[in-house]
C-alpha positions in Angstrom: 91.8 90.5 132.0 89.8 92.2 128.9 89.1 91.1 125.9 89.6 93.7 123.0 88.5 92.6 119.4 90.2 93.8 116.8 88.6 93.4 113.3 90.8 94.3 110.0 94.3 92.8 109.4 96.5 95.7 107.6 98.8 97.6 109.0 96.7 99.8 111.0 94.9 96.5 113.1 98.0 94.9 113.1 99.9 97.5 115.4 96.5 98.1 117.4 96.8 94.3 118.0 100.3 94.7 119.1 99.6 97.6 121.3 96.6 95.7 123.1 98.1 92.7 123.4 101.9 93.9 125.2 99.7 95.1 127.8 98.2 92.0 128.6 94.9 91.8 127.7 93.5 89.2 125.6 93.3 90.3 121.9 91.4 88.5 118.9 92.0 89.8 115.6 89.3 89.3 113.1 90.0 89.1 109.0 87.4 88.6 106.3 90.3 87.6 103.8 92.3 84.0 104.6 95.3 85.9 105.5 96.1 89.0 106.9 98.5 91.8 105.6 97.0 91.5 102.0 96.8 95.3 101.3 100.5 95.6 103.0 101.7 92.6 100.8 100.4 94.3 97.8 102.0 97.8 98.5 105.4 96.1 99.0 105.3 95.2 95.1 106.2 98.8 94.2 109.2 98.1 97.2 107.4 98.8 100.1 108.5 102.5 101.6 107.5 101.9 105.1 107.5 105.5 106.3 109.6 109.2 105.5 112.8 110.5 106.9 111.4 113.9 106.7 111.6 116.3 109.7 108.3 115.6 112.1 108.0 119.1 111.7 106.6 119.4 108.8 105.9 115.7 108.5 102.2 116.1 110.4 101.5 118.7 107.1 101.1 116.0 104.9 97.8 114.7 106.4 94.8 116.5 105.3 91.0 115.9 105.8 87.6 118.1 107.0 87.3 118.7 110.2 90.8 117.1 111.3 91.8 118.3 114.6 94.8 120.4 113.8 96.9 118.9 116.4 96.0 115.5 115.9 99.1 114.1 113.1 101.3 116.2 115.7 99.8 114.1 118.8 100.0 110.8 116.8 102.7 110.8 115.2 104.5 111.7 118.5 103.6 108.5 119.7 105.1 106.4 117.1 106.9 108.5 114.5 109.0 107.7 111.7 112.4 107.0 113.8 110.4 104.8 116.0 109.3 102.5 113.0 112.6 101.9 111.7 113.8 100.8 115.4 110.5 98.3 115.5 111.6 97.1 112.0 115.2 96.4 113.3 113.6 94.8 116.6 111.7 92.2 113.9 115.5 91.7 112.2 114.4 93.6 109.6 117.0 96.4 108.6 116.0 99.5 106.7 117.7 102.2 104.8 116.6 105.8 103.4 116.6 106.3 99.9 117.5 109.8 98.6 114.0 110.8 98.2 113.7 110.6 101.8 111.5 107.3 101.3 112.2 104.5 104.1 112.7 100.6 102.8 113.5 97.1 104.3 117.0 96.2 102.9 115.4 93.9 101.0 112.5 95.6 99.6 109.9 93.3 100.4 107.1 93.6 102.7 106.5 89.4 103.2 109.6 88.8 105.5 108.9 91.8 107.6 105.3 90.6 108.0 105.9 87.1 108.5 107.6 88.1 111.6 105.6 90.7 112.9 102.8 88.0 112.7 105.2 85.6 114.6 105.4 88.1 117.2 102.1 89.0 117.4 101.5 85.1 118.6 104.2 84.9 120.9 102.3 87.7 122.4 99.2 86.0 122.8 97.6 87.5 120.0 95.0 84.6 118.0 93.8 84.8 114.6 90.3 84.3 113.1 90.6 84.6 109.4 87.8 83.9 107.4 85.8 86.1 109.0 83.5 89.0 107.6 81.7 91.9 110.2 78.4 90.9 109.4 76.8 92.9 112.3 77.9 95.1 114.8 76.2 96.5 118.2 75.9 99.3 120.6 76.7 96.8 123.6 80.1 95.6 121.7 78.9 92.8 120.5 80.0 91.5 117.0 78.6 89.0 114.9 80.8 87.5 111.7 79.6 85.3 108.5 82.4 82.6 108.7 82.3 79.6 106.2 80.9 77.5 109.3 78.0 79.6 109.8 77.8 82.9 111.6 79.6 83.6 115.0 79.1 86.3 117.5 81.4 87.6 119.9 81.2 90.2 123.0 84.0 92.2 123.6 85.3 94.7 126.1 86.4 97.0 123.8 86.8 96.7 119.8 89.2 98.6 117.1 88.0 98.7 113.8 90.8 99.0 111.2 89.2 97.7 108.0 90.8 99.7 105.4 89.0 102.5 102.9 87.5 100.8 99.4 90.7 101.6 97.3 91.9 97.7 96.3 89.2 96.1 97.3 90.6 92.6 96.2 92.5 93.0 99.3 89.9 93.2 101.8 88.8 96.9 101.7 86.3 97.1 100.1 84.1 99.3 102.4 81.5 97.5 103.2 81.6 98.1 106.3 79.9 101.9 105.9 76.5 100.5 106.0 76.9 99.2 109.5 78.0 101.9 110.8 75.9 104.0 109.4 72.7 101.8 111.1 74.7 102.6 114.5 74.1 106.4 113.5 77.9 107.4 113.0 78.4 110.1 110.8 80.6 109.0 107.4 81.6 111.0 104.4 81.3 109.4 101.4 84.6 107.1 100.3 86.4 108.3 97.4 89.7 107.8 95.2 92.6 109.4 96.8 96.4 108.9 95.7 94.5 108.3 92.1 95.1 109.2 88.1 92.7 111.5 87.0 91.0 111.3 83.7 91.8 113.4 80.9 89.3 113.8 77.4 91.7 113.8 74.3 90.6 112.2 70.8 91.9 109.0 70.5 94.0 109.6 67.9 96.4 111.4 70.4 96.6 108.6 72.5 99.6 106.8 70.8 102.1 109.8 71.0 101.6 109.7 74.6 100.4 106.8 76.4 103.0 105.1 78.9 105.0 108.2 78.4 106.7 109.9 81.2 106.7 113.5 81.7 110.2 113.7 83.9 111.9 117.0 86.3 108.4 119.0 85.7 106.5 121.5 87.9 102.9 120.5 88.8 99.8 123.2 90.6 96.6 122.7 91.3 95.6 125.8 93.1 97.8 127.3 95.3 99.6 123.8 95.7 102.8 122.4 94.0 104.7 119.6 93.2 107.5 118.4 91.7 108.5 114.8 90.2 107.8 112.8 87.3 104.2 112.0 85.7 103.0 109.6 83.2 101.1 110.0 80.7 98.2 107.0 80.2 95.7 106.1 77.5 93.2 107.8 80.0 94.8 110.4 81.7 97.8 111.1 83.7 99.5 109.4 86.9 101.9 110.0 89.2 103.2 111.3 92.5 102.4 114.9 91.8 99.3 114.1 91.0 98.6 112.6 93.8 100.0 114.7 96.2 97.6 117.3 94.2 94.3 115.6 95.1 93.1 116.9 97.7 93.4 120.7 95.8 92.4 118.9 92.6 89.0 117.4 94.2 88.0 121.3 95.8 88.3 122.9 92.4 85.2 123.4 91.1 86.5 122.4 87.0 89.6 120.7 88.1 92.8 120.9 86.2 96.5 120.9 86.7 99.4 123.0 85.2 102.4 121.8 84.5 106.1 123.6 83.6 107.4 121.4 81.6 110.8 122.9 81.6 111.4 124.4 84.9 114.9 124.7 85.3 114.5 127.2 82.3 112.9 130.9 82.3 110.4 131.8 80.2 113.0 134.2 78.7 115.6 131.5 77.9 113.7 129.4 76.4 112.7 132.1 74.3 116.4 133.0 73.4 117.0 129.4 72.8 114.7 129.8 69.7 116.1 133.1 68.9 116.5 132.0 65.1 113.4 130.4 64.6 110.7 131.8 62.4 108.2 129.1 61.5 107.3 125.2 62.9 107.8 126.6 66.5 106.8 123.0 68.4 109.2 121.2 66.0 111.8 123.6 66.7 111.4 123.3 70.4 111.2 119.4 70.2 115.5 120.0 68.8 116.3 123.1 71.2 114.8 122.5 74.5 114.7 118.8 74.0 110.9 118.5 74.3 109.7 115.1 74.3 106.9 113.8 71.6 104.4 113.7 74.6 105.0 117.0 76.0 104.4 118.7 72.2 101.3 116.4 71.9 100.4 118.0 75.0 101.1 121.2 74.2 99.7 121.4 70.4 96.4 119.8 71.9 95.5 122.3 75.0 97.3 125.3 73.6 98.2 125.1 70.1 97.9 126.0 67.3 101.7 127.9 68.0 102.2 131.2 65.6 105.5 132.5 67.8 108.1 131.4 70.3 106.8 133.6 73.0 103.5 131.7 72.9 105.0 128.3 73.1 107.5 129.5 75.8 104.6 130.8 78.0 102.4 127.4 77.3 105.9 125.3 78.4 106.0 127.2 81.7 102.2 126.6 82.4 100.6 124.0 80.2 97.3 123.4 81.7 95.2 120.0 81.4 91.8 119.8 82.4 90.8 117.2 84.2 87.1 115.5 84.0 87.3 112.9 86.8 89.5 110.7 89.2 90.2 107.3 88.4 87.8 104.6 89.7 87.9 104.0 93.8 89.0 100.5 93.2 92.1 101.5 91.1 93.4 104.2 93.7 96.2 103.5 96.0 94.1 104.7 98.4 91.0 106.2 99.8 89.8 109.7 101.5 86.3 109.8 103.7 84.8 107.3 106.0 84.4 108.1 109.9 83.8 111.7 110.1 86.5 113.2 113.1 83.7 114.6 114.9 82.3 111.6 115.8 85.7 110.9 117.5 88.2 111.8 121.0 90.7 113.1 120.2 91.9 109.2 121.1 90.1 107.8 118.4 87.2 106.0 120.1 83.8 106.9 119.2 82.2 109.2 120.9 78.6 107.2 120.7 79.8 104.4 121.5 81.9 104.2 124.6 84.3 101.1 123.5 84.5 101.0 120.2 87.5 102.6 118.4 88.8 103.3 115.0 92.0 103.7 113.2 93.7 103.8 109.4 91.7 104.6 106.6 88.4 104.3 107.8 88.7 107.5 109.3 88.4 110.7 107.0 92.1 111.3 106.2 94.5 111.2 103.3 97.9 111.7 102.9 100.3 111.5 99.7 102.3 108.4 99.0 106.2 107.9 99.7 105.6 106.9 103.0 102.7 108.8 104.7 100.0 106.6 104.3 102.0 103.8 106.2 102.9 105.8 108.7 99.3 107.1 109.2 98.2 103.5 109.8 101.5 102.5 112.2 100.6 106.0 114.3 96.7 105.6 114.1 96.7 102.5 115.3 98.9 102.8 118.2 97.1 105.5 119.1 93.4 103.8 119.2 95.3 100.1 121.0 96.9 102.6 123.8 93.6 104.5 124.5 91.5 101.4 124.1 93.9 100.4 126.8 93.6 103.4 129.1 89.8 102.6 128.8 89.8 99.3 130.3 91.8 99.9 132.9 89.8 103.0 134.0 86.9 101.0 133.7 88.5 98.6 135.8 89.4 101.1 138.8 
């Protein structure tokens, strides 16, 4: 029987461990924090979407990174889609629903009951726990050495999954720190950055006040030749929000990067104009009474496009107010995190092509995907994926 090590306790190490271990080879997880699931703990305050209801079809389209193998998503997430999650959830007691945004819950909302038995089941399986425990050194021959609070401790496995997270909330455990031991094993990484971030905004400071913790609701959003629609809000720094984050990865390959917004697109630039039909003078007043343009929006507006001298140049900033970004937010603020283990250094199973053993899985690999589901799912189908081949390994290493 083999022993595969698995070192990182999200989402993404949790399911390798569960893939490893149903097919009865001894598994050790391995977590620098005292407890593992922090990061999955802290995405269930916002009420924990576990994956999407949308139509695998398209769902693989919402994974971007360089070099990703096109059919990669489409291979993983055929392995343990979004229909399969909610039966494991149900298996764990744990009953789900989908919210009309297509966004998939636990019934209660909470991510602690769900992993409290996961973990349960994980040790009824055989799986053991080593918590306390920070990758301190790792080697070609699959041996890995941790700094534990009793001193350090190495351990030689048959085949290990890393699945320690990006840097985005590194409170949690990901912190990235791991990028400079792989990099001495001569694995190819792009650099981390924010992903699923706000982005930073320069306005003088006395603006700030008409529109910080203001939502910007039923807009429009582009960056590129991309588009989104929900709600943004505005922040003392910049903006946040789903569209916004669903924009970054067209945000951070413009060379000046900026979003446009509609601020009023369930109206044409012609009606709006006709909604104003009588007005002569104070245009962004006007429009704040007859399209029911919120103080934010106008601040918006008068700042990046004013001053207004006619209705048909407010109308046309409405329908395309653009906002020029000068930075994402901080890597530690993000929801999450783009770059890490470059795909070229993997199979197209996720081990690493260097090093014949050693595998890989969630966000240390160079992906991103938007939030409302995707990123969770990444992790579920990533990790399956890198347990099953670590699997197929051994035993063809064993015949």
């Amino acid at each position: 029987m083999s022993h595969i090590v698995i070192i990182g306790g999200g989402p993404a190490g949790l399911r390798a461990a569960e893939i490893a271990s149903a097919s009865g080879h001894t598994v050790s997880l391995y977590e620098q924090k005292r407890s593992v699931g922090r990061k999955f703990l802290v995405a269930g305050k916002g009420g924990f979407n576990i994956t999407n209801a949308e139509d695998l079809e398209t769902f693989h389209q919402k994974y971007s990174g360089p070099d990703q193998p096109s059919a990669f998503w489409g291979k993983a997430l055929a392995g343990f889609d979004n229909k399969a999650i909610r039966g494991w959830a149900a298996r764990l007691d744990v009953g789900t629903f989908v919210a009309s945004s297509g966004r998939v819950y636990p019934k209660a909302l909470k991510a602690a009951p769900l992993l409290r038995r996961w973990i349960q089941r994980l040790k009824e399986q055989g799986v053991t726990f080593h918590v306390n425990h920070r990758l301190a050194d790792l080697r070609k021959d699959l041996t890995a050495t941790f700094d534990t609070p009793e001193g350090q401790v190495s351990i030689k496995a048959d085949a290990i999954i890393l699945a320690m997270g990006g840097g985005s909330w590194p409170q949690t455990g990901s912190d990235g720190r791991w990028t400079q031991l792989l990099k001495n094993l001569s694995i190819e990484l792009s650099p981390l950055q924010s992903a699923n971030c706000g982005w930073e905004v320069d306005c003088p400071s006395e603006m700030i006040p008409a529109i910080e913790a203001q939502p910007l609701k039923n807009l429009t959003a582009s960056a590129g030749k991309e588009d989104a629609i929900g709600e943004v809000m505005l922040t003392s720094y910049g903006i946040e929000g789903g569209p916004v984050y669903q924009l970054g990865p067209a945000l951070k390959a413009m060379q000046q990067p900026a979003i446009t917004l509609d601020l009023k697109p369930t109206f044409t630039r012609e009606r709006l104009v006709a909604k104003m039909e009588s007005a002569k003078k104070n245009f962004l007043s006007e429009a704040r009474v007859r399209w029911k343009l919120s103080e934010a929006a106008s601040a918006l507006l008068e700042h990046f496009h004013g001053p207004f001298h006619s209705t048909d140049t407010l109308a046309t900033a409405t329908k395309a107010c653009t906002v020029p970004f000068s930075r994402p937010r901080p890597i530690a603020e993000a929801i999450s995190s783009s770059g890490g283990i470059k795909w070229t250094e993997l199979t197209d199973g996720l081990m690493i092509q260097k090093i014949p053993g050693l595998f890989a899985a969630g966000e240390m690999i160079d992906w991103e995907a938007p939030t409302g589901g995707y990123l969770m799912q990444g992790c579920f189908a990533s990790g399956s994926l890198a347990a099953q081949t670590a699997v197929d390994f051994l035993e063809n290493q064993l015949s």
